[in-house]
N, C-alpha and C positions, 0 to 999 in steps of 0.2 A: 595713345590714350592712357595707358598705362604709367610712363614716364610723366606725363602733365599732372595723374593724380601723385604720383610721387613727388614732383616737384610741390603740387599744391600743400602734399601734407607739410613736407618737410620747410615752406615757408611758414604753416599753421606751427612748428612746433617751436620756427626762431622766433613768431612772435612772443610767442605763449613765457618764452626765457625771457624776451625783451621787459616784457608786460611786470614778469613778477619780480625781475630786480627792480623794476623802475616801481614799482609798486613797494615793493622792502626797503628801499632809498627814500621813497617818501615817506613812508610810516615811520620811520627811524626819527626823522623831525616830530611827528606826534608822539612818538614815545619819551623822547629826550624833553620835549614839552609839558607833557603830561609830570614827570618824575622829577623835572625840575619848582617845579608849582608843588611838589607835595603829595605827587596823587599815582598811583599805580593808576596806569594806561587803561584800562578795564573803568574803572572806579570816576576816573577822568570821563570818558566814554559817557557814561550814563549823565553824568553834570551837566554835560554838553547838551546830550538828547534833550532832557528836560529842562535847559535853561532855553533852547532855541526852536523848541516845538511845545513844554508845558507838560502837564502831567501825562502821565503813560498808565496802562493798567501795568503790572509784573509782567505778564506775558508777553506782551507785545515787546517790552525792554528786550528781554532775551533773542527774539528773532531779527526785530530789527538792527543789533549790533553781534548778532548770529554767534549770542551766547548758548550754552546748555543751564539748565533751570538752576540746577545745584549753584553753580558760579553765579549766577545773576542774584539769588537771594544772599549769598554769603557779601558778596559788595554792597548788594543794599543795608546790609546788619550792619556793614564797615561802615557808611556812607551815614548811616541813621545813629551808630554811636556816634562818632563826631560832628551831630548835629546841622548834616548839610541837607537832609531829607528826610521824609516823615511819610508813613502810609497810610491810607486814608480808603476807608471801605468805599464800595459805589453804592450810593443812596437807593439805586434797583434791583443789585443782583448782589449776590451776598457772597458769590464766588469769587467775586471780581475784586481787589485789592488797587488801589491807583496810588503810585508815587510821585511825589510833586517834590523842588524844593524848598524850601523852610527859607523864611525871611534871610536868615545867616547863609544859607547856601546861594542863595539868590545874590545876595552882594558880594558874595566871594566869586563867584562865576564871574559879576559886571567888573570886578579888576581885575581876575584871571583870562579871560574869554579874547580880548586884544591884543595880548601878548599871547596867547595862543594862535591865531588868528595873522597875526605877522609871522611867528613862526611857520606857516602851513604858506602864508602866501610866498616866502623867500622862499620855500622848497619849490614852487610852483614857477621860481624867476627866471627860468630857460624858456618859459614860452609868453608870448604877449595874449593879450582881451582874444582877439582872432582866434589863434589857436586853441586854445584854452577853451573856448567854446564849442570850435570843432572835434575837440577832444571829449567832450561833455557827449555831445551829439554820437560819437562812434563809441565809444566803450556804454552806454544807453542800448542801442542798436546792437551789440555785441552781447551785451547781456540778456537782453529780453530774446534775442534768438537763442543762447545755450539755453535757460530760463524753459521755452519753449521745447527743446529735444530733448530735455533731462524726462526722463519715466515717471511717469504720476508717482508712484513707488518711492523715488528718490525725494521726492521735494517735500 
């Protein structure tokens, strides 16, 4: 019993190396993408959010690309001087702040965003539609279970 949970762990820890090179390998095409269009990776991040989902309140920006608060407004200051974004109170709640982008941010995403977008798909070119699915499906499934054991405390 002993030996099988040893074994188990220690396949749980070759995935775990597997997972975050192949995770750093891939990100390395977003970052080289990002930097080559102009845009710190971070700064890129948020263009992307809001060209392909629409306005966001501040907050949610930050959790969803699992920024801390400070960093998320300093990129929106960057983002809103060079005029690719603009914030916008909520008509109901007066806490709430919503970032959308600005017509010029908007057309600079529609010629940036497909060459982004090839770049992310050749990192992706070792696996086929198949796989790539079933890979969608398990790291989902993977996440929503750690997700679930992490301590109310942590999350």
């Amino acid at each position: 019993m002993i030996h099988a949970q040893k074994r188990d762990t220690e396949l749980s820890l070759h995935l775990y190396r597997v997972f975050a090179k192949s995770f750093k390998s891939v990100s390395e095409h977003a970052v080289i993408g990002a930097k080559s269009e102009g845009f710190h990776p971070t700064a890129f991040a948020v263009m992307e959010m809001l060209y392909c989902k629409g306005a966001h309140p501040i907050q949610q920006i930050g959790s969803s690309l699992l920024l801390q608060s400070g960093n998320v407004t300093y990129v929106i200051d960057k983002l809103e001087k060079r005029g690719c974004i603009h914030r916008r109170p909520c008509p109901t709640d007066r806490r709430v702040i919503y970032v959308e982008l600005t017509p010029e941010g908007e057309a600079l995403m529609s010629e940036l965003y497909p060459r982004y977008g090839s770049r992310i798909h050749h990192a992706f070119s070792g696996l086929d539609d198949e796989e790539k699915s079933e890979l969608i499906r398990l790291l989902k499934k993977m996440g929503m279970q750690a997700e679930r054991l992490m301590p109310s405390s942590q999350k």
